[in-house]
N, CA, C and O atoms as a GROMACS GRO file, in nm:
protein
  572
    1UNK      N    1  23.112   6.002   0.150
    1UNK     CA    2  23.117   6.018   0.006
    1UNK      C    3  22.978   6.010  -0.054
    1UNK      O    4  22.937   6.065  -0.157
    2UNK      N    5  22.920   5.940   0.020
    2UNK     CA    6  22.741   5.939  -0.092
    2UNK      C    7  22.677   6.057  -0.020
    2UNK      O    8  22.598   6.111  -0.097
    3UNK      N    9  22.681   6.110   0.085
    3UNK     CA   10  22.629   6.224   0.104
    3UNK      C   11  22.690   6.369   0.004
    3UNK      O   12  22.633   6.467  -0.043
    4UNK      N   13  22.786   6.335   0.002
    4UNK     CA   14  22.840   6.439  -0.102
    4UNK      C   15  22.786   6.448  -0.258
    4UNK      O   16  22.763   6.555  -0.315
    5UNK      N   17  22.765   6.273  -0.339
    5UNK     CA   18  22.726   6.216  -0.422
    5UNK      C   19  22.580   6.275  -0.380
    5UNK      O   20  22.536   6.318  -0.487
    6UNK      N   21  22.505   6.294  -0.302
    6UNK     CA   22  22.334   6.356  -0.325
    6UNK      C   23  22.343   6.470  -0.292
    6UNK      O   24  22.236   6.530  -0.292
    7UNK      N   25  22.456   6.544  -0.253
    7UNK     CA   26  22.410   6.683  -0.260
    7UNK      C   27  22.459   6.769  -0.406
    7UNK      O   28  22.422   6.876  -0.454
    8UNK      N   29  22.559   6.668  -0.448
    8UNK     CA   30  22.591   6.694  -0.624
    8UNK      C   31  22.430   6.689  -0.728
    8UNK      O   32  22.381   6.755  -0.820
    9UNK      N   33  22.397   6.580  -0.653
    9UNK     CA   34  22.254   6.580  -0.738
    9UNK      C   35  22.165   6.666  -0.718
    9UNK      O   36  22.096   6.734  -0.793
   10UNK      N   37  22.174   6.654  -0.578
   10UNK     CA   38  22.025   6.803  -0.576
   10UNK      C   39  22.108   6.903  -0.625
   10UNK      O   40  22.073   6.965  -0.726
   11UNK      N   41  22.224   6.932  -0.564
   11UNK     CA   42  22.247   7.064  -0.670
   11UNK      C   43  22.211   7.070  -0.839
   11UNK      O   44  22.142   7.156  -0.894
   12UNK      N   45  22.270   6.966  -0.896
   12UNK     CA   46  22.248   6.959  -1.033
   12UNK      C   47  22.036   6.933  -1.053
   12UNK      O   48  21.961   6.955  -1.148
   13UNK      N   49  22.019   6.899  -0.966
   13UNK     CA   50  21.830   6.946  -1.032
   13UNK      C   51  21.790   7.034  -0.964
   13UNK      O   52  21.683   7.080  -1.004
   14UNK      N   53  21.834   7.086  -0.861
   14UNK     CA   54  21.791   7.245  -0.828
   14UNK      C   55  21.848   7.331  -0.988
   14UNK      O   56  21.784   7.428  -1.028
   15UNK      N   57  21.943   7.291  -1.046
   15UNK     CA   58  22.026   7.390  -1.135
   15UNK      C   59  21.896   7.372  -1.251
   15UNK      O   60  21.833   7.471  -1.289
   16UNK      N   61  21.867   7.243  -1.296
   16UNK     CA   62  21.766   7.222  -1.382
   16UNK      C   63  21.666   7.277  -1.369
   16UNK      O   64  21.644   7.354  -1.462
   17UNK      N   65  21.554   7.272  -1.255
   17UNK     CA   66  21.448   7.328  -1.216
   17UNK      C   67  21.434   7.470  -1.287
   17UNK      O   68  21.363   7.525  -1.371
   18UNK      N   69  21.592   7.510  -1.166
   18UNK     CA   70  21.569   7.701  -1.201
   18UNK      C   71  21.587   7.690  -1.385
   18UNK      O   72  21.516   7.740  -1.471
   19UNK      N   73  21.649   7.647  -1.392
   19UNK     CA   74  21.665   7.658  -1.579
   19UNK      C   75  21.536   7.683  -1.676
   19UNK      O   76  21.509   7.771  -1.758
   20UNK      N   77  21.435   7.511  -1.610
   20UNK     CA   78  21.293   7.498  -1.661
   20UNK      C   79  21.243   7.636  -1.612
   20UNK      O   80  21.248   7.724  -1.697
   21UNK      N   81  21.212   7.658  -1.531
   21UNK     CA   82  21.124   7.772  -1.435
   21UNK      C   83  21.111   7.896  -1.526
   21UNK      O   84  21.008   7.954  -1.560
   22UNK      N   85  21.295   7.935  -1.570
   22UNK     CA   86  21.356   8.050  -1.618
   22UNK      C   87  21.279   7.997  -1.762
   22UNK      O   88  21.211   8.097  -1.784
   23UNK      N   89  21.260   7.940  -1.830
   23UNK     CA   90  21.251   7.872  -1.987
   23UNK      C   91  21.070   7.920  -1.945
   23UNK      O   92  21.012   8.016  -1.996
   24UNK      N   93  21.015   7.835  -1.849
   24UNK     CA   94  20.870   7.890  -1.850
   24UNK      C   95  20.834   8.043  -1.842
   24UNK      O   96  20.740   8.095  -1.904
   25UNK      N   97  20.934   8.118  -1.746
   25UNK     CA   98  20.878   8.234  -1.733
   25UNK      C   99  20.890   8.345  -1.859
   25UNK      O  100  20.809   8.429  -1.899
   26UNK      N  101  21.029   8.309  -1.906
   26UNK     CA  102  21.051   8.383  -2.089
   26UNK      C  103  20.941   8.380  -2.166
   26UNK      O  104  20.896   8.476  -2.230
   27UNK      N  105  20.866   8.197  -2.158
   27UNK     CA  106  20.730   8.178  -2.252
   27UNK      C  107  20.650   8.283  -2.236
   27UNK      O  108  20.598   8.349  -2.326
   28UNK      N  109  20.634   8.304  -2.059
   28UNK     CA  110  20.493   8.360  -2.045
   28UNK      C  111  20.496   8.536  -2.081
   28UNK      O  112  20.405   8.613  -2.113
   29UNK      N  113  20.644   8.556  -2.060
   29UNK     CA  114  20.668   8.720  -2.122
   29UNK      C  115  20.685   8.704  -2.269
   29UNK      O  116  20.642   8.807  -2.321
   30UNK      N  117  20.735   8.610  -2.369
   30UNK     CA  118  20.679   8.616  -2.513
   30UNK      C  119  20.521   8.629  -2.516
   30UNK      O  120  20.441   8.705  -2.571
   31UNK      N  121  20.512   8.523  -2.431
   31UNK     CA  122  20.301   8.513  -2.509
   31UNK      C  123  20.240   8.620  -2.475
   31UNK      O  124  20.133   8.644  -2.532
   32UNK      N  125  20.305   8.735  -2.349
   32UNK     CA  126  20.191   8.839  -2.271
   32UNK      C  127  20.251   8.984  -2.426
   32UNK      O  128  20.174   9.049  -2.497
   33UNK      N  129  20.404   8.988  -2.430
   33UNK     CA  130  20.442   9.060  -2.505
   33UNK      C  131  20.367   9.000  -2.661
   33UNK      O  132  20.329   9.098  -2.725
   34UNK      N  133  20.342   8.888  -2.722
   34UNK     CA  134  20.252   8.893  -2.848
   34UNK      C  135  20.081   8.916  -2.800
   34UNK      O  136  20.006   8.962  -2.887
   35UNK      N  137  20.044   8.894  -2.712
   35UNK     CA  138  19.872   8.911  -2.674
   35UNK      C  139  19.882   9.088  -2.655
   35UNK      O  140  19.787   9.160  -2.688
   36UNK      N  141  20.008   9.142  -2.597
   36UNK     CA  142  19.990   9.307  -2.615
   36UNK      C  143  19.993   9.344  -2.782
   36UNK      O  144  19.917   9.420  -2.842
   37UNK      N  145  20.084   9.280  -2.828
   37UNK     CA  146  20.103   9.347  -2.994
   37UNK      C  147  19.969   9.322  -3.033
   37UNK      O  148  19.878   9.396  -3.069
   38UNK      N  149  19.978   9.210  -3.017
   38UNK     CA  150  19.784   9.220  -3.092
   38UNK      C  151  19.662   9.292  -3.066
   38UNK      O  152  19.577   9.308  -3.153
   39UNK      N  153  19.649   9.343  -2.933
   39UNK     CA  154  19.566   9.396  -2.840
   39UNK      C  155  19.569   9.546  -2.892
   39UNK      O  156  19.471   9.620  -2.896
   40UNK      N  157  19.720   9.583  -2.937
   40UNK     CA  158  19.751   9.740  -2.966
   40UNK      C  159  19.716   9.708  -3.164
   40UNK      O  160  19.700   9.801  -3.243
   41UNK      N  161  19.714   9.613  -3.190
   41UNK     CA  162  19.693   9.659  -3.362
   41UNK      C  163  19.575   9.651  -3.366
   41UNK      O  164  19.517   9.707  -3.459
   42UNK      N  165  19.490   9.569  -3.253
   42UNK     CA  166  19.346   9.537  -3.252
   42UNK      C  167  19.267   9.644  -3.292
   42UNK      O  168  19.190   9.654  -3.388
   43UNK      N  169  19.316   9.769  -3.154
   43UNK     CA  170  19.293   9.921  -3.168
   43UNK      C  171  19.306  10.020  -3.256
   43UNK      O  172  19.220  10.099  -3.292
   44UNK      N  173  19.463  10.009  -3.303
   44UNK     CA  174  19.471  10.069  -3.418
   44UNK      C  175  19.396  10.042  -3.527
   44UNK      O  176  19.342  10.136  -3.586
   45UNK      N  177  19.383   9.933  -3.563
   45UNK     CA  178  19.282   9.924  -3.648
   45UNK      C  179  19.107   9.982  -3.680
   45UNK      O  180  19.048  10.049  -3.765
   46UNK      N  181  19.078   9.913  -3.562
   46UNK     CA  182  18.945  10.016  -3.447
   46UNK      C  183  18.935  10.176  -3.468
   46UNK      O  184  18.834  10.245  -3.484
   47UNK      N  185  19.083  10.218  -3.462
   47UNK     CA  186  19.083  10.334  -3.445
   47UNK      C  187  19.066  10.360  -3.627
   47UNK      O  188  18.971  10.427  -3.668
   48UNK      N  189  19.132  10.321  -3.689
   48UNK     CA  190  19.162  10.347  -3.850
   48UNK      C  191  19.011  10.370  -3.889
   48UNK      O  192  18.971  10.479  -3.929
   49UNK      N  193  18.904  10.222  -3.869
   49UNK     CA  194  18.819  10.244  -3.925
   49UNK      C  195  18.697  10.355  -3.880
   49UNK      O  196  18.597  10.389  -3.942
   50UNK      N  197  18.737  10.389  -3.774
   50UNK     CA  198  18.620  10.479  -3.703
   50UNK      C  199  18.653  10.602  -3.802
   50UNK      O  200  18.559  10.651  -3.865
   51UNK      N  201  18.786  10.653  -3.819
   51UNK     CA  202  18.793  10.792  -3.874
   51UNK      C  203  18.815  10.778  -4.010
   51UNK      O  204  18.829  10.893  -4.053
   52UNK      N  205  18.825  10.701  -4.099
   52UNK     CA  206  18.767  10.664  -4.232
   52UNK      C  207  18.639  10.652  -4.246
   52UNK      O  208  18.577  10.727  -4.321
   53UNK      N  209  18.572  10.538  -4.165
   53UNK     CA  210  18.400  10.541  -4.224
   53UNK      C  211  18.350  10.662  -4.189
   53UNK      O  212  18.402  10.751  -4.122
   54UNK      N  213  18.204  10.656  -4.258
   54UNK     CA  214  18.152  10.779  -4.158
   54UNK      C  215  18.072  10.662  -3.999
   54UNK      O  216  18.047  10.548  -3.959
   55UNK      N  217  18.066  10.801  -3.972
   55UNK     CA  218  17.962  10.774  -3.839
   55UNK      C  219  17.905  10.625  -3.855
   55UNK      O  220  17.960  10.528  -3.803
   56UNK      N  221  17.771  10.619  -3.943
   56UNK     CA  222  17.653  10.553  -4.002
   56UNK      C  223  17.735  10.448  -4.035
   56UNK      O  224  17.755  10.378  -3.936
   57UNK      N  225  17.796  10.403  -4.145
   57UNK     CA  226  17.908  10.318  -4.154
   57UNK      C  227  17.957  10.279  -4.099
   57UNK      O  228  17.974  10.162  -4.130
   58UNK      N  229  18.016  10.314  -3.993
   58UNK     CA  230  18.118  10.241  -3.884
   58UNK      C  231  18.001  10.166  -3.823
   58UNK      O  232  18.014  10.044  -3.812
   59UNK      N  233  17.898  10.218  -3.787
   59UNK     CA  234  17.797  10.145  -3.681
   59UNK      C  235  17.712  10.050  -3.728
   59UNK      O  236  17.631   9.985  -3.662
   60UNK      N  237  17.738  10.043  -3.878
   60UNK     CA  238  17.658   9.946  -3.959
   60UNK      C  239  17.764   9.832  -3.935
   60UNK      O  240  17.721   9.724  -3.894
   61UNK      N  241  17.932   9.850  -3.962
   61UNK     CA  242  17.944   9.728  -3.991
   61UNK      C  243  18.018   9.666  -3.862
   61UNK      O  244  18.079   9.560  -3.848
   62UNK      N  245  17.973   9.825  -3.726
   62UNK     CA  246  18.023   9.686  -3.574
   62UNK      C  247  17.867   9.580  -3.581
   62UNK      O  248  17.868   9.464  -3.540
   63UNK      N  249  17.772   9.631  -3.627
   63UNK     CA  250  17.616   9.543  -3.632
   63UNK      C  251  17.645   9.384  -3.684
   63UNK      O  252  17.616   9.273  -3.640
   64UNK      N  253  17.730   9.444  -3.822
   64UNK     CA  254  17.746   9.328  -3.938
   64UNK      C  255  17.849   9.251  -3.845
   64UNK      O  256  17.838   9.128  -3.852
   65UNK      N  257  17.930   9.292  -3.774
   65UNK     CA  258  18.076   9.192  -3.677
   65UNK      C  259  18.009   9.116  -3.624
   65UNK      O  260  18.038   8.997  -3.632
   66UNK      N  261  17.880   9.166  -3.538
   66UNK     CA  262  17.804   9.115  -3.434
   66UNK      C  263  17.720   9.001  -3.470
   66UNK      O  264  17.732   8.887  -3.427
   67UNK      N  265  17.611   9.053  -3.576
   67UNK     CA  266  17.576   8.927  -3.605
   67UNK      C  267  17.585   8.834  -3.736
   67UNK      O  268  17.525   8.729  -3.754
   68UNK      N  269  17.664   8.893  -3.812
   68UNK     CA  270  17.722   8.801  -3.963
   68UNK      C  271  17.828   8.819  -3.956
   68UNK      O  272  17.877   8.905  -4.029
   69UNK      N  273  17.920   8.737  -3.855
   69UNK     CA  274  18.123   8.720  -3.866
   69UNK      C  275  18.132   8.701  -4.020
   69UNK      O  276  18.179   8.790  -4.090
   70UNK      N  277  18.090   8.591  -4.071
   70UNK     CA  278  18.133   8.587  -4.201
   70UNK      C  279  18.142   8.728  -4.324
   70UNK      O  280  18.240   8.759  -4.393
   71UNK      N  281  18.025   8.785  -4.320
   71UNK     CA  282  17.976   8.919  -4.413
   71UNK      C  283  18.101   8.960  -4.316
   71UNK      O  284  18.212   8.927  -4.358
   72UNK      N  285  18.094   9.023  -4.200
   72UNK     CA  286  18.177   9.137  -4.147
   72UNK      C  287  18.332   9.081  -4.199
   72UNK      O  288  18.400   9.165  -4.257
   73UNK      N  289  18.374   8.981  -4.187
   73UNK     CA  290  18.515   8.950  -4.182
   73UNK      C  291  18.544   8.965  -4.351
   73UNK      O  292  18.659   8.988  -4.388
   74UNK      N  293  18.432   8.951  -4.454
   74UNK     CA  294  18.478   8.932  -4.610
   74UNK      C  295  18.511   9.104  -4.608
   74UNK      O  296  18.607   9.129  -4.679
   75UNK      N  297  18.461   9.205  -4.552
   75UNK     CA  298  18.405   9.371  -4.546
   75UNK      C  299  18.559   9.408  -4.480
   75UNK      O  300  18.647   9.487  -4.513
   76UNK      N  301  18.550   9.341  -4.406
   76UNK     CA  302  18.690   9.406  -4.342
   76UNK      C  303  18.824   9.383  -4.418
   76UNK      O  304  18.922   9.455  -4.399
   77UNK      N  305  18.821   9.263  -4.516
   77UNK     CA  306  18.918   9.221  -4.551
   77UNK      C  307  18.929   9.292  -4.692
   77UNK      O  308  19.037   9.272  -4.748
   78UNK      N  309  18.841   9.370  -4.758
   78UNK     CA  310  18.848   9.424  -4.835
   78UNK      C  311  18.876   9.584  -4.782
   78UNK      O  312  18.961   9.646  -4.846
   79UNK      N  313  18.834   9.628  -4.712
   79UNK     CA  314  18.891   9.789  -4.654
   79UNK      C  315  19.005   9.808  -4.570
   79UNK      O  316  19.047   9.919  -4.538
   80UNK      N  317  19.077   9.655  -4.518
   80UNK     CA  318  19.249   9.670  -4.466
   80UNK      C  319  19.307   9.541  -4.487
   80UNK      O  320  19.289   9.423  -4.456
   81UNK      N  321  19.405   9.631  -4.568
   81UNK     CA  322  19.435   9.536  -4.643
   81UNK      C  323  19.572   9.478  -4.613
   81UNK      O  324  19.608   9.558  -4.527
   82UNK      N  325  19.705   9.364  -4.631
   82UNK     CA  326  19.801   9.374  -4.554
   82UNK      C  327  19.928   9.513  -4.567
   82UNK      O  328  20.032   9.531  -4.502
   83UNK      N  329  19.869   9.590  -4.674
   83UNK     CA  330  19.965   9.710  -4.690
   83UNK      C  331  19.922   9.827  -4.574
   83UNK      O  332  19.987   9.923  -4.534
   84UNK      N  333  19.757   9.770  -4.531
   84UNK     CA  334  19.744   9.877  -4.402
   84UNK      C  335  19.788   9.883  -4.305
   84UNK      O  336  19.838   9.974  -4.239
   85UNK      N  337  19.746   9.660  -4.272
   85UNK     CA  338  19.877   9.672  -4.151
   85UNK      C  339  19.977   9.694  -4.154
   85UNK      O  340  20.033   9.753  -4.062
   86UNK      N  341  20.049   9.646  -4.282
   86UNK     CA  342  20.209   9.708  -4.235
   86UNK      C  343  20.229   9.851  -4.217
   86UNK      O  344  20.330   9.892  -4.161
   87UNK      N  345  20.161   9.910  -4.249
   87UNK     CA  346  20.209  10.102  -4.274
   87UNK      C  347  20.093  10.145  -4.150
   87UNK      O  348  20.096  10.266  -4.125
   88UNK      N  349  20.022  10.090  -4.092
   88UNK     CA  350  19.942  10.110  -3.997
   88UNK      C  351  19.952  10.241  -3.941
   88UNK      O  352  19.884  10.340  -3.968
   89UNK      N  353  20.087  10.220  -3.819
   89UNK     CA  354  20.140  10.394  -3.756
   89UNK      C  355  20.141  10.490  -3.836
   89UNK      O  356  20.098  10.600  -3.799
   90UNK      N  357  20.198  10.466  -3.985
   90UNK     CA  358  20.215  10.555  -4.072
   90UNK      C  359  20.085  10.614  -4.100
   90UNK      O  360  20.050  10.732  -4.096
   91UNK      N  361  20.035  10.535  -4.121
   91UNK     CA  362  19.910  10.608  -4.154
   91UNK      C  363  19.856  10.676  -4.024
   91UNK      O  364  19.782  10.767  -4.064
   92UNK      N  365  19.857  10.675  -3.914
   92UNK     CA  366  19.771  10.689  -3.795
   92UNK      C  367  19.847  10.781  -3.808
   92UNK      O  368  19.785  10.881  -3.845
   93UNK      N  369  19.967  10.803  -3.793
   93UNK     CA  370  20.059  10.923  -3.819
   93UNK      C  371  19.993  11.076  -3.911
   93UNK      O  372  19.973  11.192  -3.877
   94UNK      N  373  19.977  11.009  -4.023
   94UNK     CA  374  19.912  11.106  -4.118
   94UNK      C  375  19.797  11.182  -4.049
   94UNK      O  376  19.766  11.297  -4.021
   95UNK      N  377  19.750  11.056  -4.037
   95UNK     CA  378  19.578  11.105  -4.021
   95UNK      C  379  19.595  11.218  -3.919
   95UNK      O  380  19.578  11.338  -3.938
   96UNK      N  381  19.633  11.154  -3.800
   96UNK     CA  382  19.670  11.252  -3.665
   96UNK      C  383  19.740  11.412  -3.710
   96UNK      O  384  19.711  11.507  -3.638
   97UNK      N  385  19.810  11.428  -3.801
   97UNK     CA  386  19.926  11.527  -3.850
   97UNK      C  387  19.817  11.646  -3.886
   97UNK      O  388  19.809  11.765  -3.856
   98UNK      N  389  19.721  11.539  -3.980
   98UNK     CA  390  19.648  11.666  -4.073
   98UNK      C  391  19.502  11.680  -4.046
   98UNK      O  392  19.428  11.734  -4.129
   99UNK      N  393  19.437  11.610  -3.877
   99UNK     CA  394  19.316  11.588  -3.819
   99UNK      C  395  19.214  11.563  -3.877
   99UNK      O  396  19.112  11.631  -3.880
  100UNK      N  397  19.235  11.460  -3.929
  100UNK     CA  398  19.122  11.336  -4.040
  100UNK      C  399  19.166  11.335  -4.156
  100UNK      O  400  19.278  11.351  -4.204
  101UNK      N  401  19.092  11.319  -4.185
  101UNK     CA  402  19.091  11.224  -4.381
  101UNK      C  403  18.988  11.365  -4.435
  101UNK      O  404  18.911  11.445  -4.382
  102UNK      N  405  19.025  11.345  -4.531
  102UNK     CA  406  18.901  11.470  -4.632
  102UNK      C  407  18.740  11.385  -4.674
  102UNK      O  408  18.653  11.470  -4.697
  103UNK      N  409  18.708  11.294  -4.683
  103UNK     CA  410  18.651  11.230  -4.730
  103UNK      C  411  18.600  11.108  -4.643
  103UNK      O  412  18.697  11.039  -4.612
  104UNK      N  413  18.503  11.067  -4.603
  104UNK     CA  414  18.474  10.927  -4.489
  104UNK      C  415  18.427  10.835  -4.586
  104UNK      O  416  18.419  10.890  -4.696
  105UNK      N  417  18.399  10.739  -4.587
  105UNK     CA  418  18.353  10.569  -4.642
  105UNK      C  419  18.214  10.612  -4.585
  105UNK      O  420  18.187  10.622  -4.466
  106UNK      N  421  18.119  10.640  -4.706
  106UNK     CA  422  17.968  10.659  -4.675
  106UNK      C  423  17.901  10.484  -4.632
  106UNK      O  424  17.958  10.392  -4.690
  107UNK      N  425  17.822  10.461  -4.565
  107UNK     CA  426  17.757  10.387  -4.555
  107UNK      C  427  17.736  10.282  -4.677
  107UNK      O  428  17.764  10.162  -4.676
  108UNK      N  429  17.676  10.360  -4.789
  108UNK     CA  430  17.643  10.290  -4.917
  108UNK      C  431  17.771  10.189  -4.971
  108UNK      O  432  17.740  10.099  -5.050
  109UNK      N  433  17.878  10.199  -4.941
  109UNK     CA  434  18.053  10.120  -4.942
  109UNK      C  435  17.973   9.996  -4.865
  109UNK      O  436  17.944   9.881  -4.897
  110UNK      N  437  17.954  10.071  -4.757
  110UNK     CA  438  17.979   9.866  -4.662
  110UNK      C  439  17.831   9.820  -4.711
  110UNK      O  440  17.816   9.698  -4.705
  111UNK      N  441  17.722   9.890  -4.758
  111UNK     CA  442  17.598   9.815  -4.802
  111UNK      C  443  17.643   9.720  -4.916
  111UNK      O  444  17.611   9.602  -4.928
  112UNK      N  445  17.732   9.803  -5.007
  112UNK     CA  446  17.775   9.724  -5.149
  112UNK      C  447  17.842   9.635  -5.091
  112UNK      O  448  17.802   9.529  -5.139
  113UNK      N  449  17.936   9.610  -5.001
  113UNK     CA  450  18.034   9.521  -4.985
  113UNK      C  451  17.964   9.419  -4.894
  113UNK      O  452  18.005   9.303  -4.881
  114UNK      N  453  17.885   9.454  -4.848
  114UNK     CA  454  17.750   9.312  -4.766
  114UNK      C  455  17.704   9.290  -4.888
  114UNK      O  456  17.764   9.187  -4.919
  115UNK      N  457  17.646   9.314  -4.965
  115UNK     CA  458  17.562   9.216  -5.097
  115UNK      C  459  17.638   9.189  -5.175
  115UNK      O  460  17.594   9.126  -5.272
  116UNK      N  461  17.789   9.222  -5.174
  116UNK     CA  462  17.881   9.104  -5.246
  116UNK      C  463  17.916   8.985  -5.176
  116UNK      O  464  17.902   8.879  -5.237
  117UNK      N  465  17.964   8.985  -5.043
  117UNK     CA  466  17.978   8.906  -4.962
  117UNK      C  467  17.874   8.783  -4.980
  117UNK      O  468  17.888   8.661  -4.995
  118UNK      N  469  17.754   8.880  -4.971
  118UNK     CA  470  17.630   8.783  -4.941
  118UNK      C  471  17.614   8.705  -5.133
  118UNK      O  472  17.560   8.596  -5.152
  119UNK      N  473  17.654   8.766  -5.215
  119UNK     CA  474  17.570   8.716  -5.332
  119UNK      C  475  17.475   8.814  -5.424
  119UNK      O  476  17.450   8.796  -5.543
  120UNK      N  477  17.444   8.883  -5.371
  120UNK     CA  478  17.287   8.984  -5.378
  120UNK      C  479  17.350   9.040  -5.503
  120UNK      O  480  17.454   9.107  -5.502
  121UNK      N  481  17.274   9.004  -5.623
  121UNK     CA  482  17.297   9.114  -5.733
  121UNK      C  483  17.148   9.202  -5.769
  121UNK      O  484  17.028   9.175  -5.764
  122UNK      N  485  17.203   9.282  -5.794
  122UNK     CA  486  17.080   9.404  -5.817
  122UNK      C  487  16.962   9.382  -5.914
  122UNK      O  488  16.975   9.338  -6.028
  123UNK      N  489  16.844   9.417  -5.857
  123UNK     CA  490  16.809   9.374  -5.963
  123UNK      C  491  16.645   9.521  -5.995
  123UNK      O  492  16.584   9.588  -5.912
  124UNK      N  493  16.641   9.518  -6.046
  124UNK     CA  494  16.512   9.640  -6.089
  124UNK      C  495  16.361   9.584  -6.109
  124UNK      O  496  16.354   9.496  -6.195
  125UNK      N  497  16.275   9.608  -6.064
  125UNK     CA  498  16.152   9.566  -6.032
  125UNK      C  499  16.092   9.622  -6.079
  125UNK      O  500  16.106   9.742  -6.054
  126UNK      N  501  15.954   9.573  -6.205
  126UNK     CA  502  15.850   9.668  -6.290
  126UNK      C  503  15.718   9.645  -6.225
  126UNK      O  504  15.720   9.534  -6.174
  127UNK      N  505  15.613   9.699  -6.208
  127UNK     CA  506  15.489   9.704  -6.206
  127UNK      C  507  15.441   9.691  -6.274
  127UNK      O  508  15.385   9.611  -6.198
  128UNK      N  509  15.369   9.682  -6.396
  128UNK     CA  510  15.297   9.616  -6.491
  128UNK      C  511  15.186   9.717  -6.454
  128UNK      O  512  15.166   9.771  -6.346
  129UNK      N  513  15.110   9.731  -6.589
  129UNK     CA  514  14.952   9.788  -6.579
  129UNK      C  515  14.835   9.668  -6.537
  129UNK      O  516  14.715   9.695  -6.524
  130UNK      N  517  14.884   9.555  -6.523
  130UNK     CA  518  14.782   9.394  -6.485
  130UNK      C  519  14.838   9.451  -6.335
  130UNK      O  520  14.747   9.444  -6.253
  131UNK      N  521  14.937   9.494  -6.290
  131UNK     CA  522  14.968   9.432  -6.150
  131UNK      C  523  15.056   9.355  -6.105
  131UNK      O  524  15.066   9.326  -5.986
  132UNK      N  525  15.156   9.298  -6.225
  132UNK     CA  526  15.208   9.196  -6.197
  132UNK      C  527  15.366   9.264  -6.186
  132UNK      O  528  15.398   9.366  -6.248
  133UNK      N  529  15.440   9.201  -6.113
  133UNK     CA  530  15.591   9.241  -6.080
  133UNK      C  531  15.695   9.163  -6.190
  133UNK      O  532  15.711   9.042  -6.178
  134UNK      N  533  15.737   9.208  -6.256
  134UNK     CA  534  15.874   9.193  -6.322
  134UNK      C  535  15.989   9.229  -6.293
  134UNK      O  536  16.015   9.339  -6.245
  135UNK      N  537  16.086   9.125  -6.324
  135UNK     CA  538  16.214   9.234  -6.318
  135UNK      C  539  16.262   9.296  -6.479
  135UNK      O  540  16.232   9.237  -6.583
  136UNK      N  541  16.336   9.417  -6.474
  136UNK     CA  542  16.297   9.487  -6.588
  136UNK      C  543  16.400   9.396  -6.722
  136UNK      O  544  16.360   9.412  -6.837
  137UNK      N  545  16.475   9.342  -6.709
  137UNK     CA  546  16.518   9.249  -6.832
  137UNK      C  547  16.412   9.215  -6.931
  137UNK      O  548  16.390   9.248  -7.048
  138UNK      N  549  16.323   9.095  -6.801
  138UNK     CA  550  16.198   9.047  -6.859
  138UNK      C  551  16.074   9.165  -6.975
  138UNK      O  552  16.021   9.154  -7.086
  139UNK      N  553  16.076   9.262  -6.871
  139UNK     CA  554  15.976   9.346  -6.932
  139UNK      C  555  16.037   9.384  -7.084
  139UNK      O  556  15.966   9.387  -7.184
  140UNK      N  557  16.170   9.411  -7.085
  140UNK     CA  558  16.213   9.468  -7.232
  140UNK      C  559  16.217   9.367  -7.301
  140UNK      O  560  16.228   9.390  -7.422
  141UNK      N  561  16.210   9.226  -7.261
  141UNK     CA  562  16.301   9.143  -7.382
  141UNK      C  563  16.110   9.149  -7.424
  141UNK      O  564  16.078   9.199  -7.532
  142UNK      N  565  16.018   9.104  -7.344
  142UNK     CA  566  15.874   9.071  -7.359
  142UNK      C  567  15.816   9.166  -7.451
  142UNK      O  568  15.767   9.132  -7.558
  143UNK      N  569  15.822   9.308  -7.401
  143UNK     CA  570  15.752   9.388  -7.496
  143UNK      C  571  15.844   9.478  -7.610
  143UNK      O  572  15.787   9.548  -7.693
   0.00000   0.00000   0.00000
């Protein structure tokens, strides 16, 4: 009878084991199936902005990813927005249908959107007949 009594038990934690095992291996096909979803919007996205910016643009702001995360991430968050991701395909759809966009995101877009990020407001610079540098506020309110 107690040999019977321990093979009830190993059966019942062999039954557990496979259960845990089965519970771990589901995890690891959720986490590989969310690291693909992300991996594929990563691209799409990648892909979105290459054929919106132009050329010059796109390569300015993989520079800005590289070495100002902060500037690049405020830039990005203003040109996709969460209505892009959700409609994402849709749009990739379009684009693909009618072979680009009419119009690209000139360079001068992500320059403006780095000196907001950063702070940088514009400002106009006088020369003076002395030599001396103003900015032009000064010069009008002065003379």
């Amino acid at each position: 009878m107690g040999e019977q009594q321990n093979n009830t038990k190993d059966h019942e934690l062999e039954k557990i084991r496979l259960r845990k095992m089965k519970a771990l291996i589901e995890a690891q096909k959720r986490q590989q199936a969310a690291q693909n979803q992300v991996a594929s919007m990563i691209e799409k996205v990648n892909y979105l902005l290459k054929v919106v910016l132009s050329p010059d643009a796109y390569s300015y702001l993989m520079k800005l990813k590289e070495n100002e995360p902060k500037v690049y991430q405020y830039i990005f968050n203003e040109l996709i927005t969460s209505e892009v991701i959700s409609n994402i395909d849709y749009l990739i759809g379009i684009i693909t249908a009618r072979g680009g966009v009419p119009r690209r995101i000139p360079l001068d877009v992500i320059i403006y959107l780095e000196r907001q990020a950063k702070g940088i407001k514009s400002q106009i610079r006088i020369k003076r007949s002395d030599g001396e540098m103003m900015d032009l506020r000064s010069y009008l309110t002065k003379e």
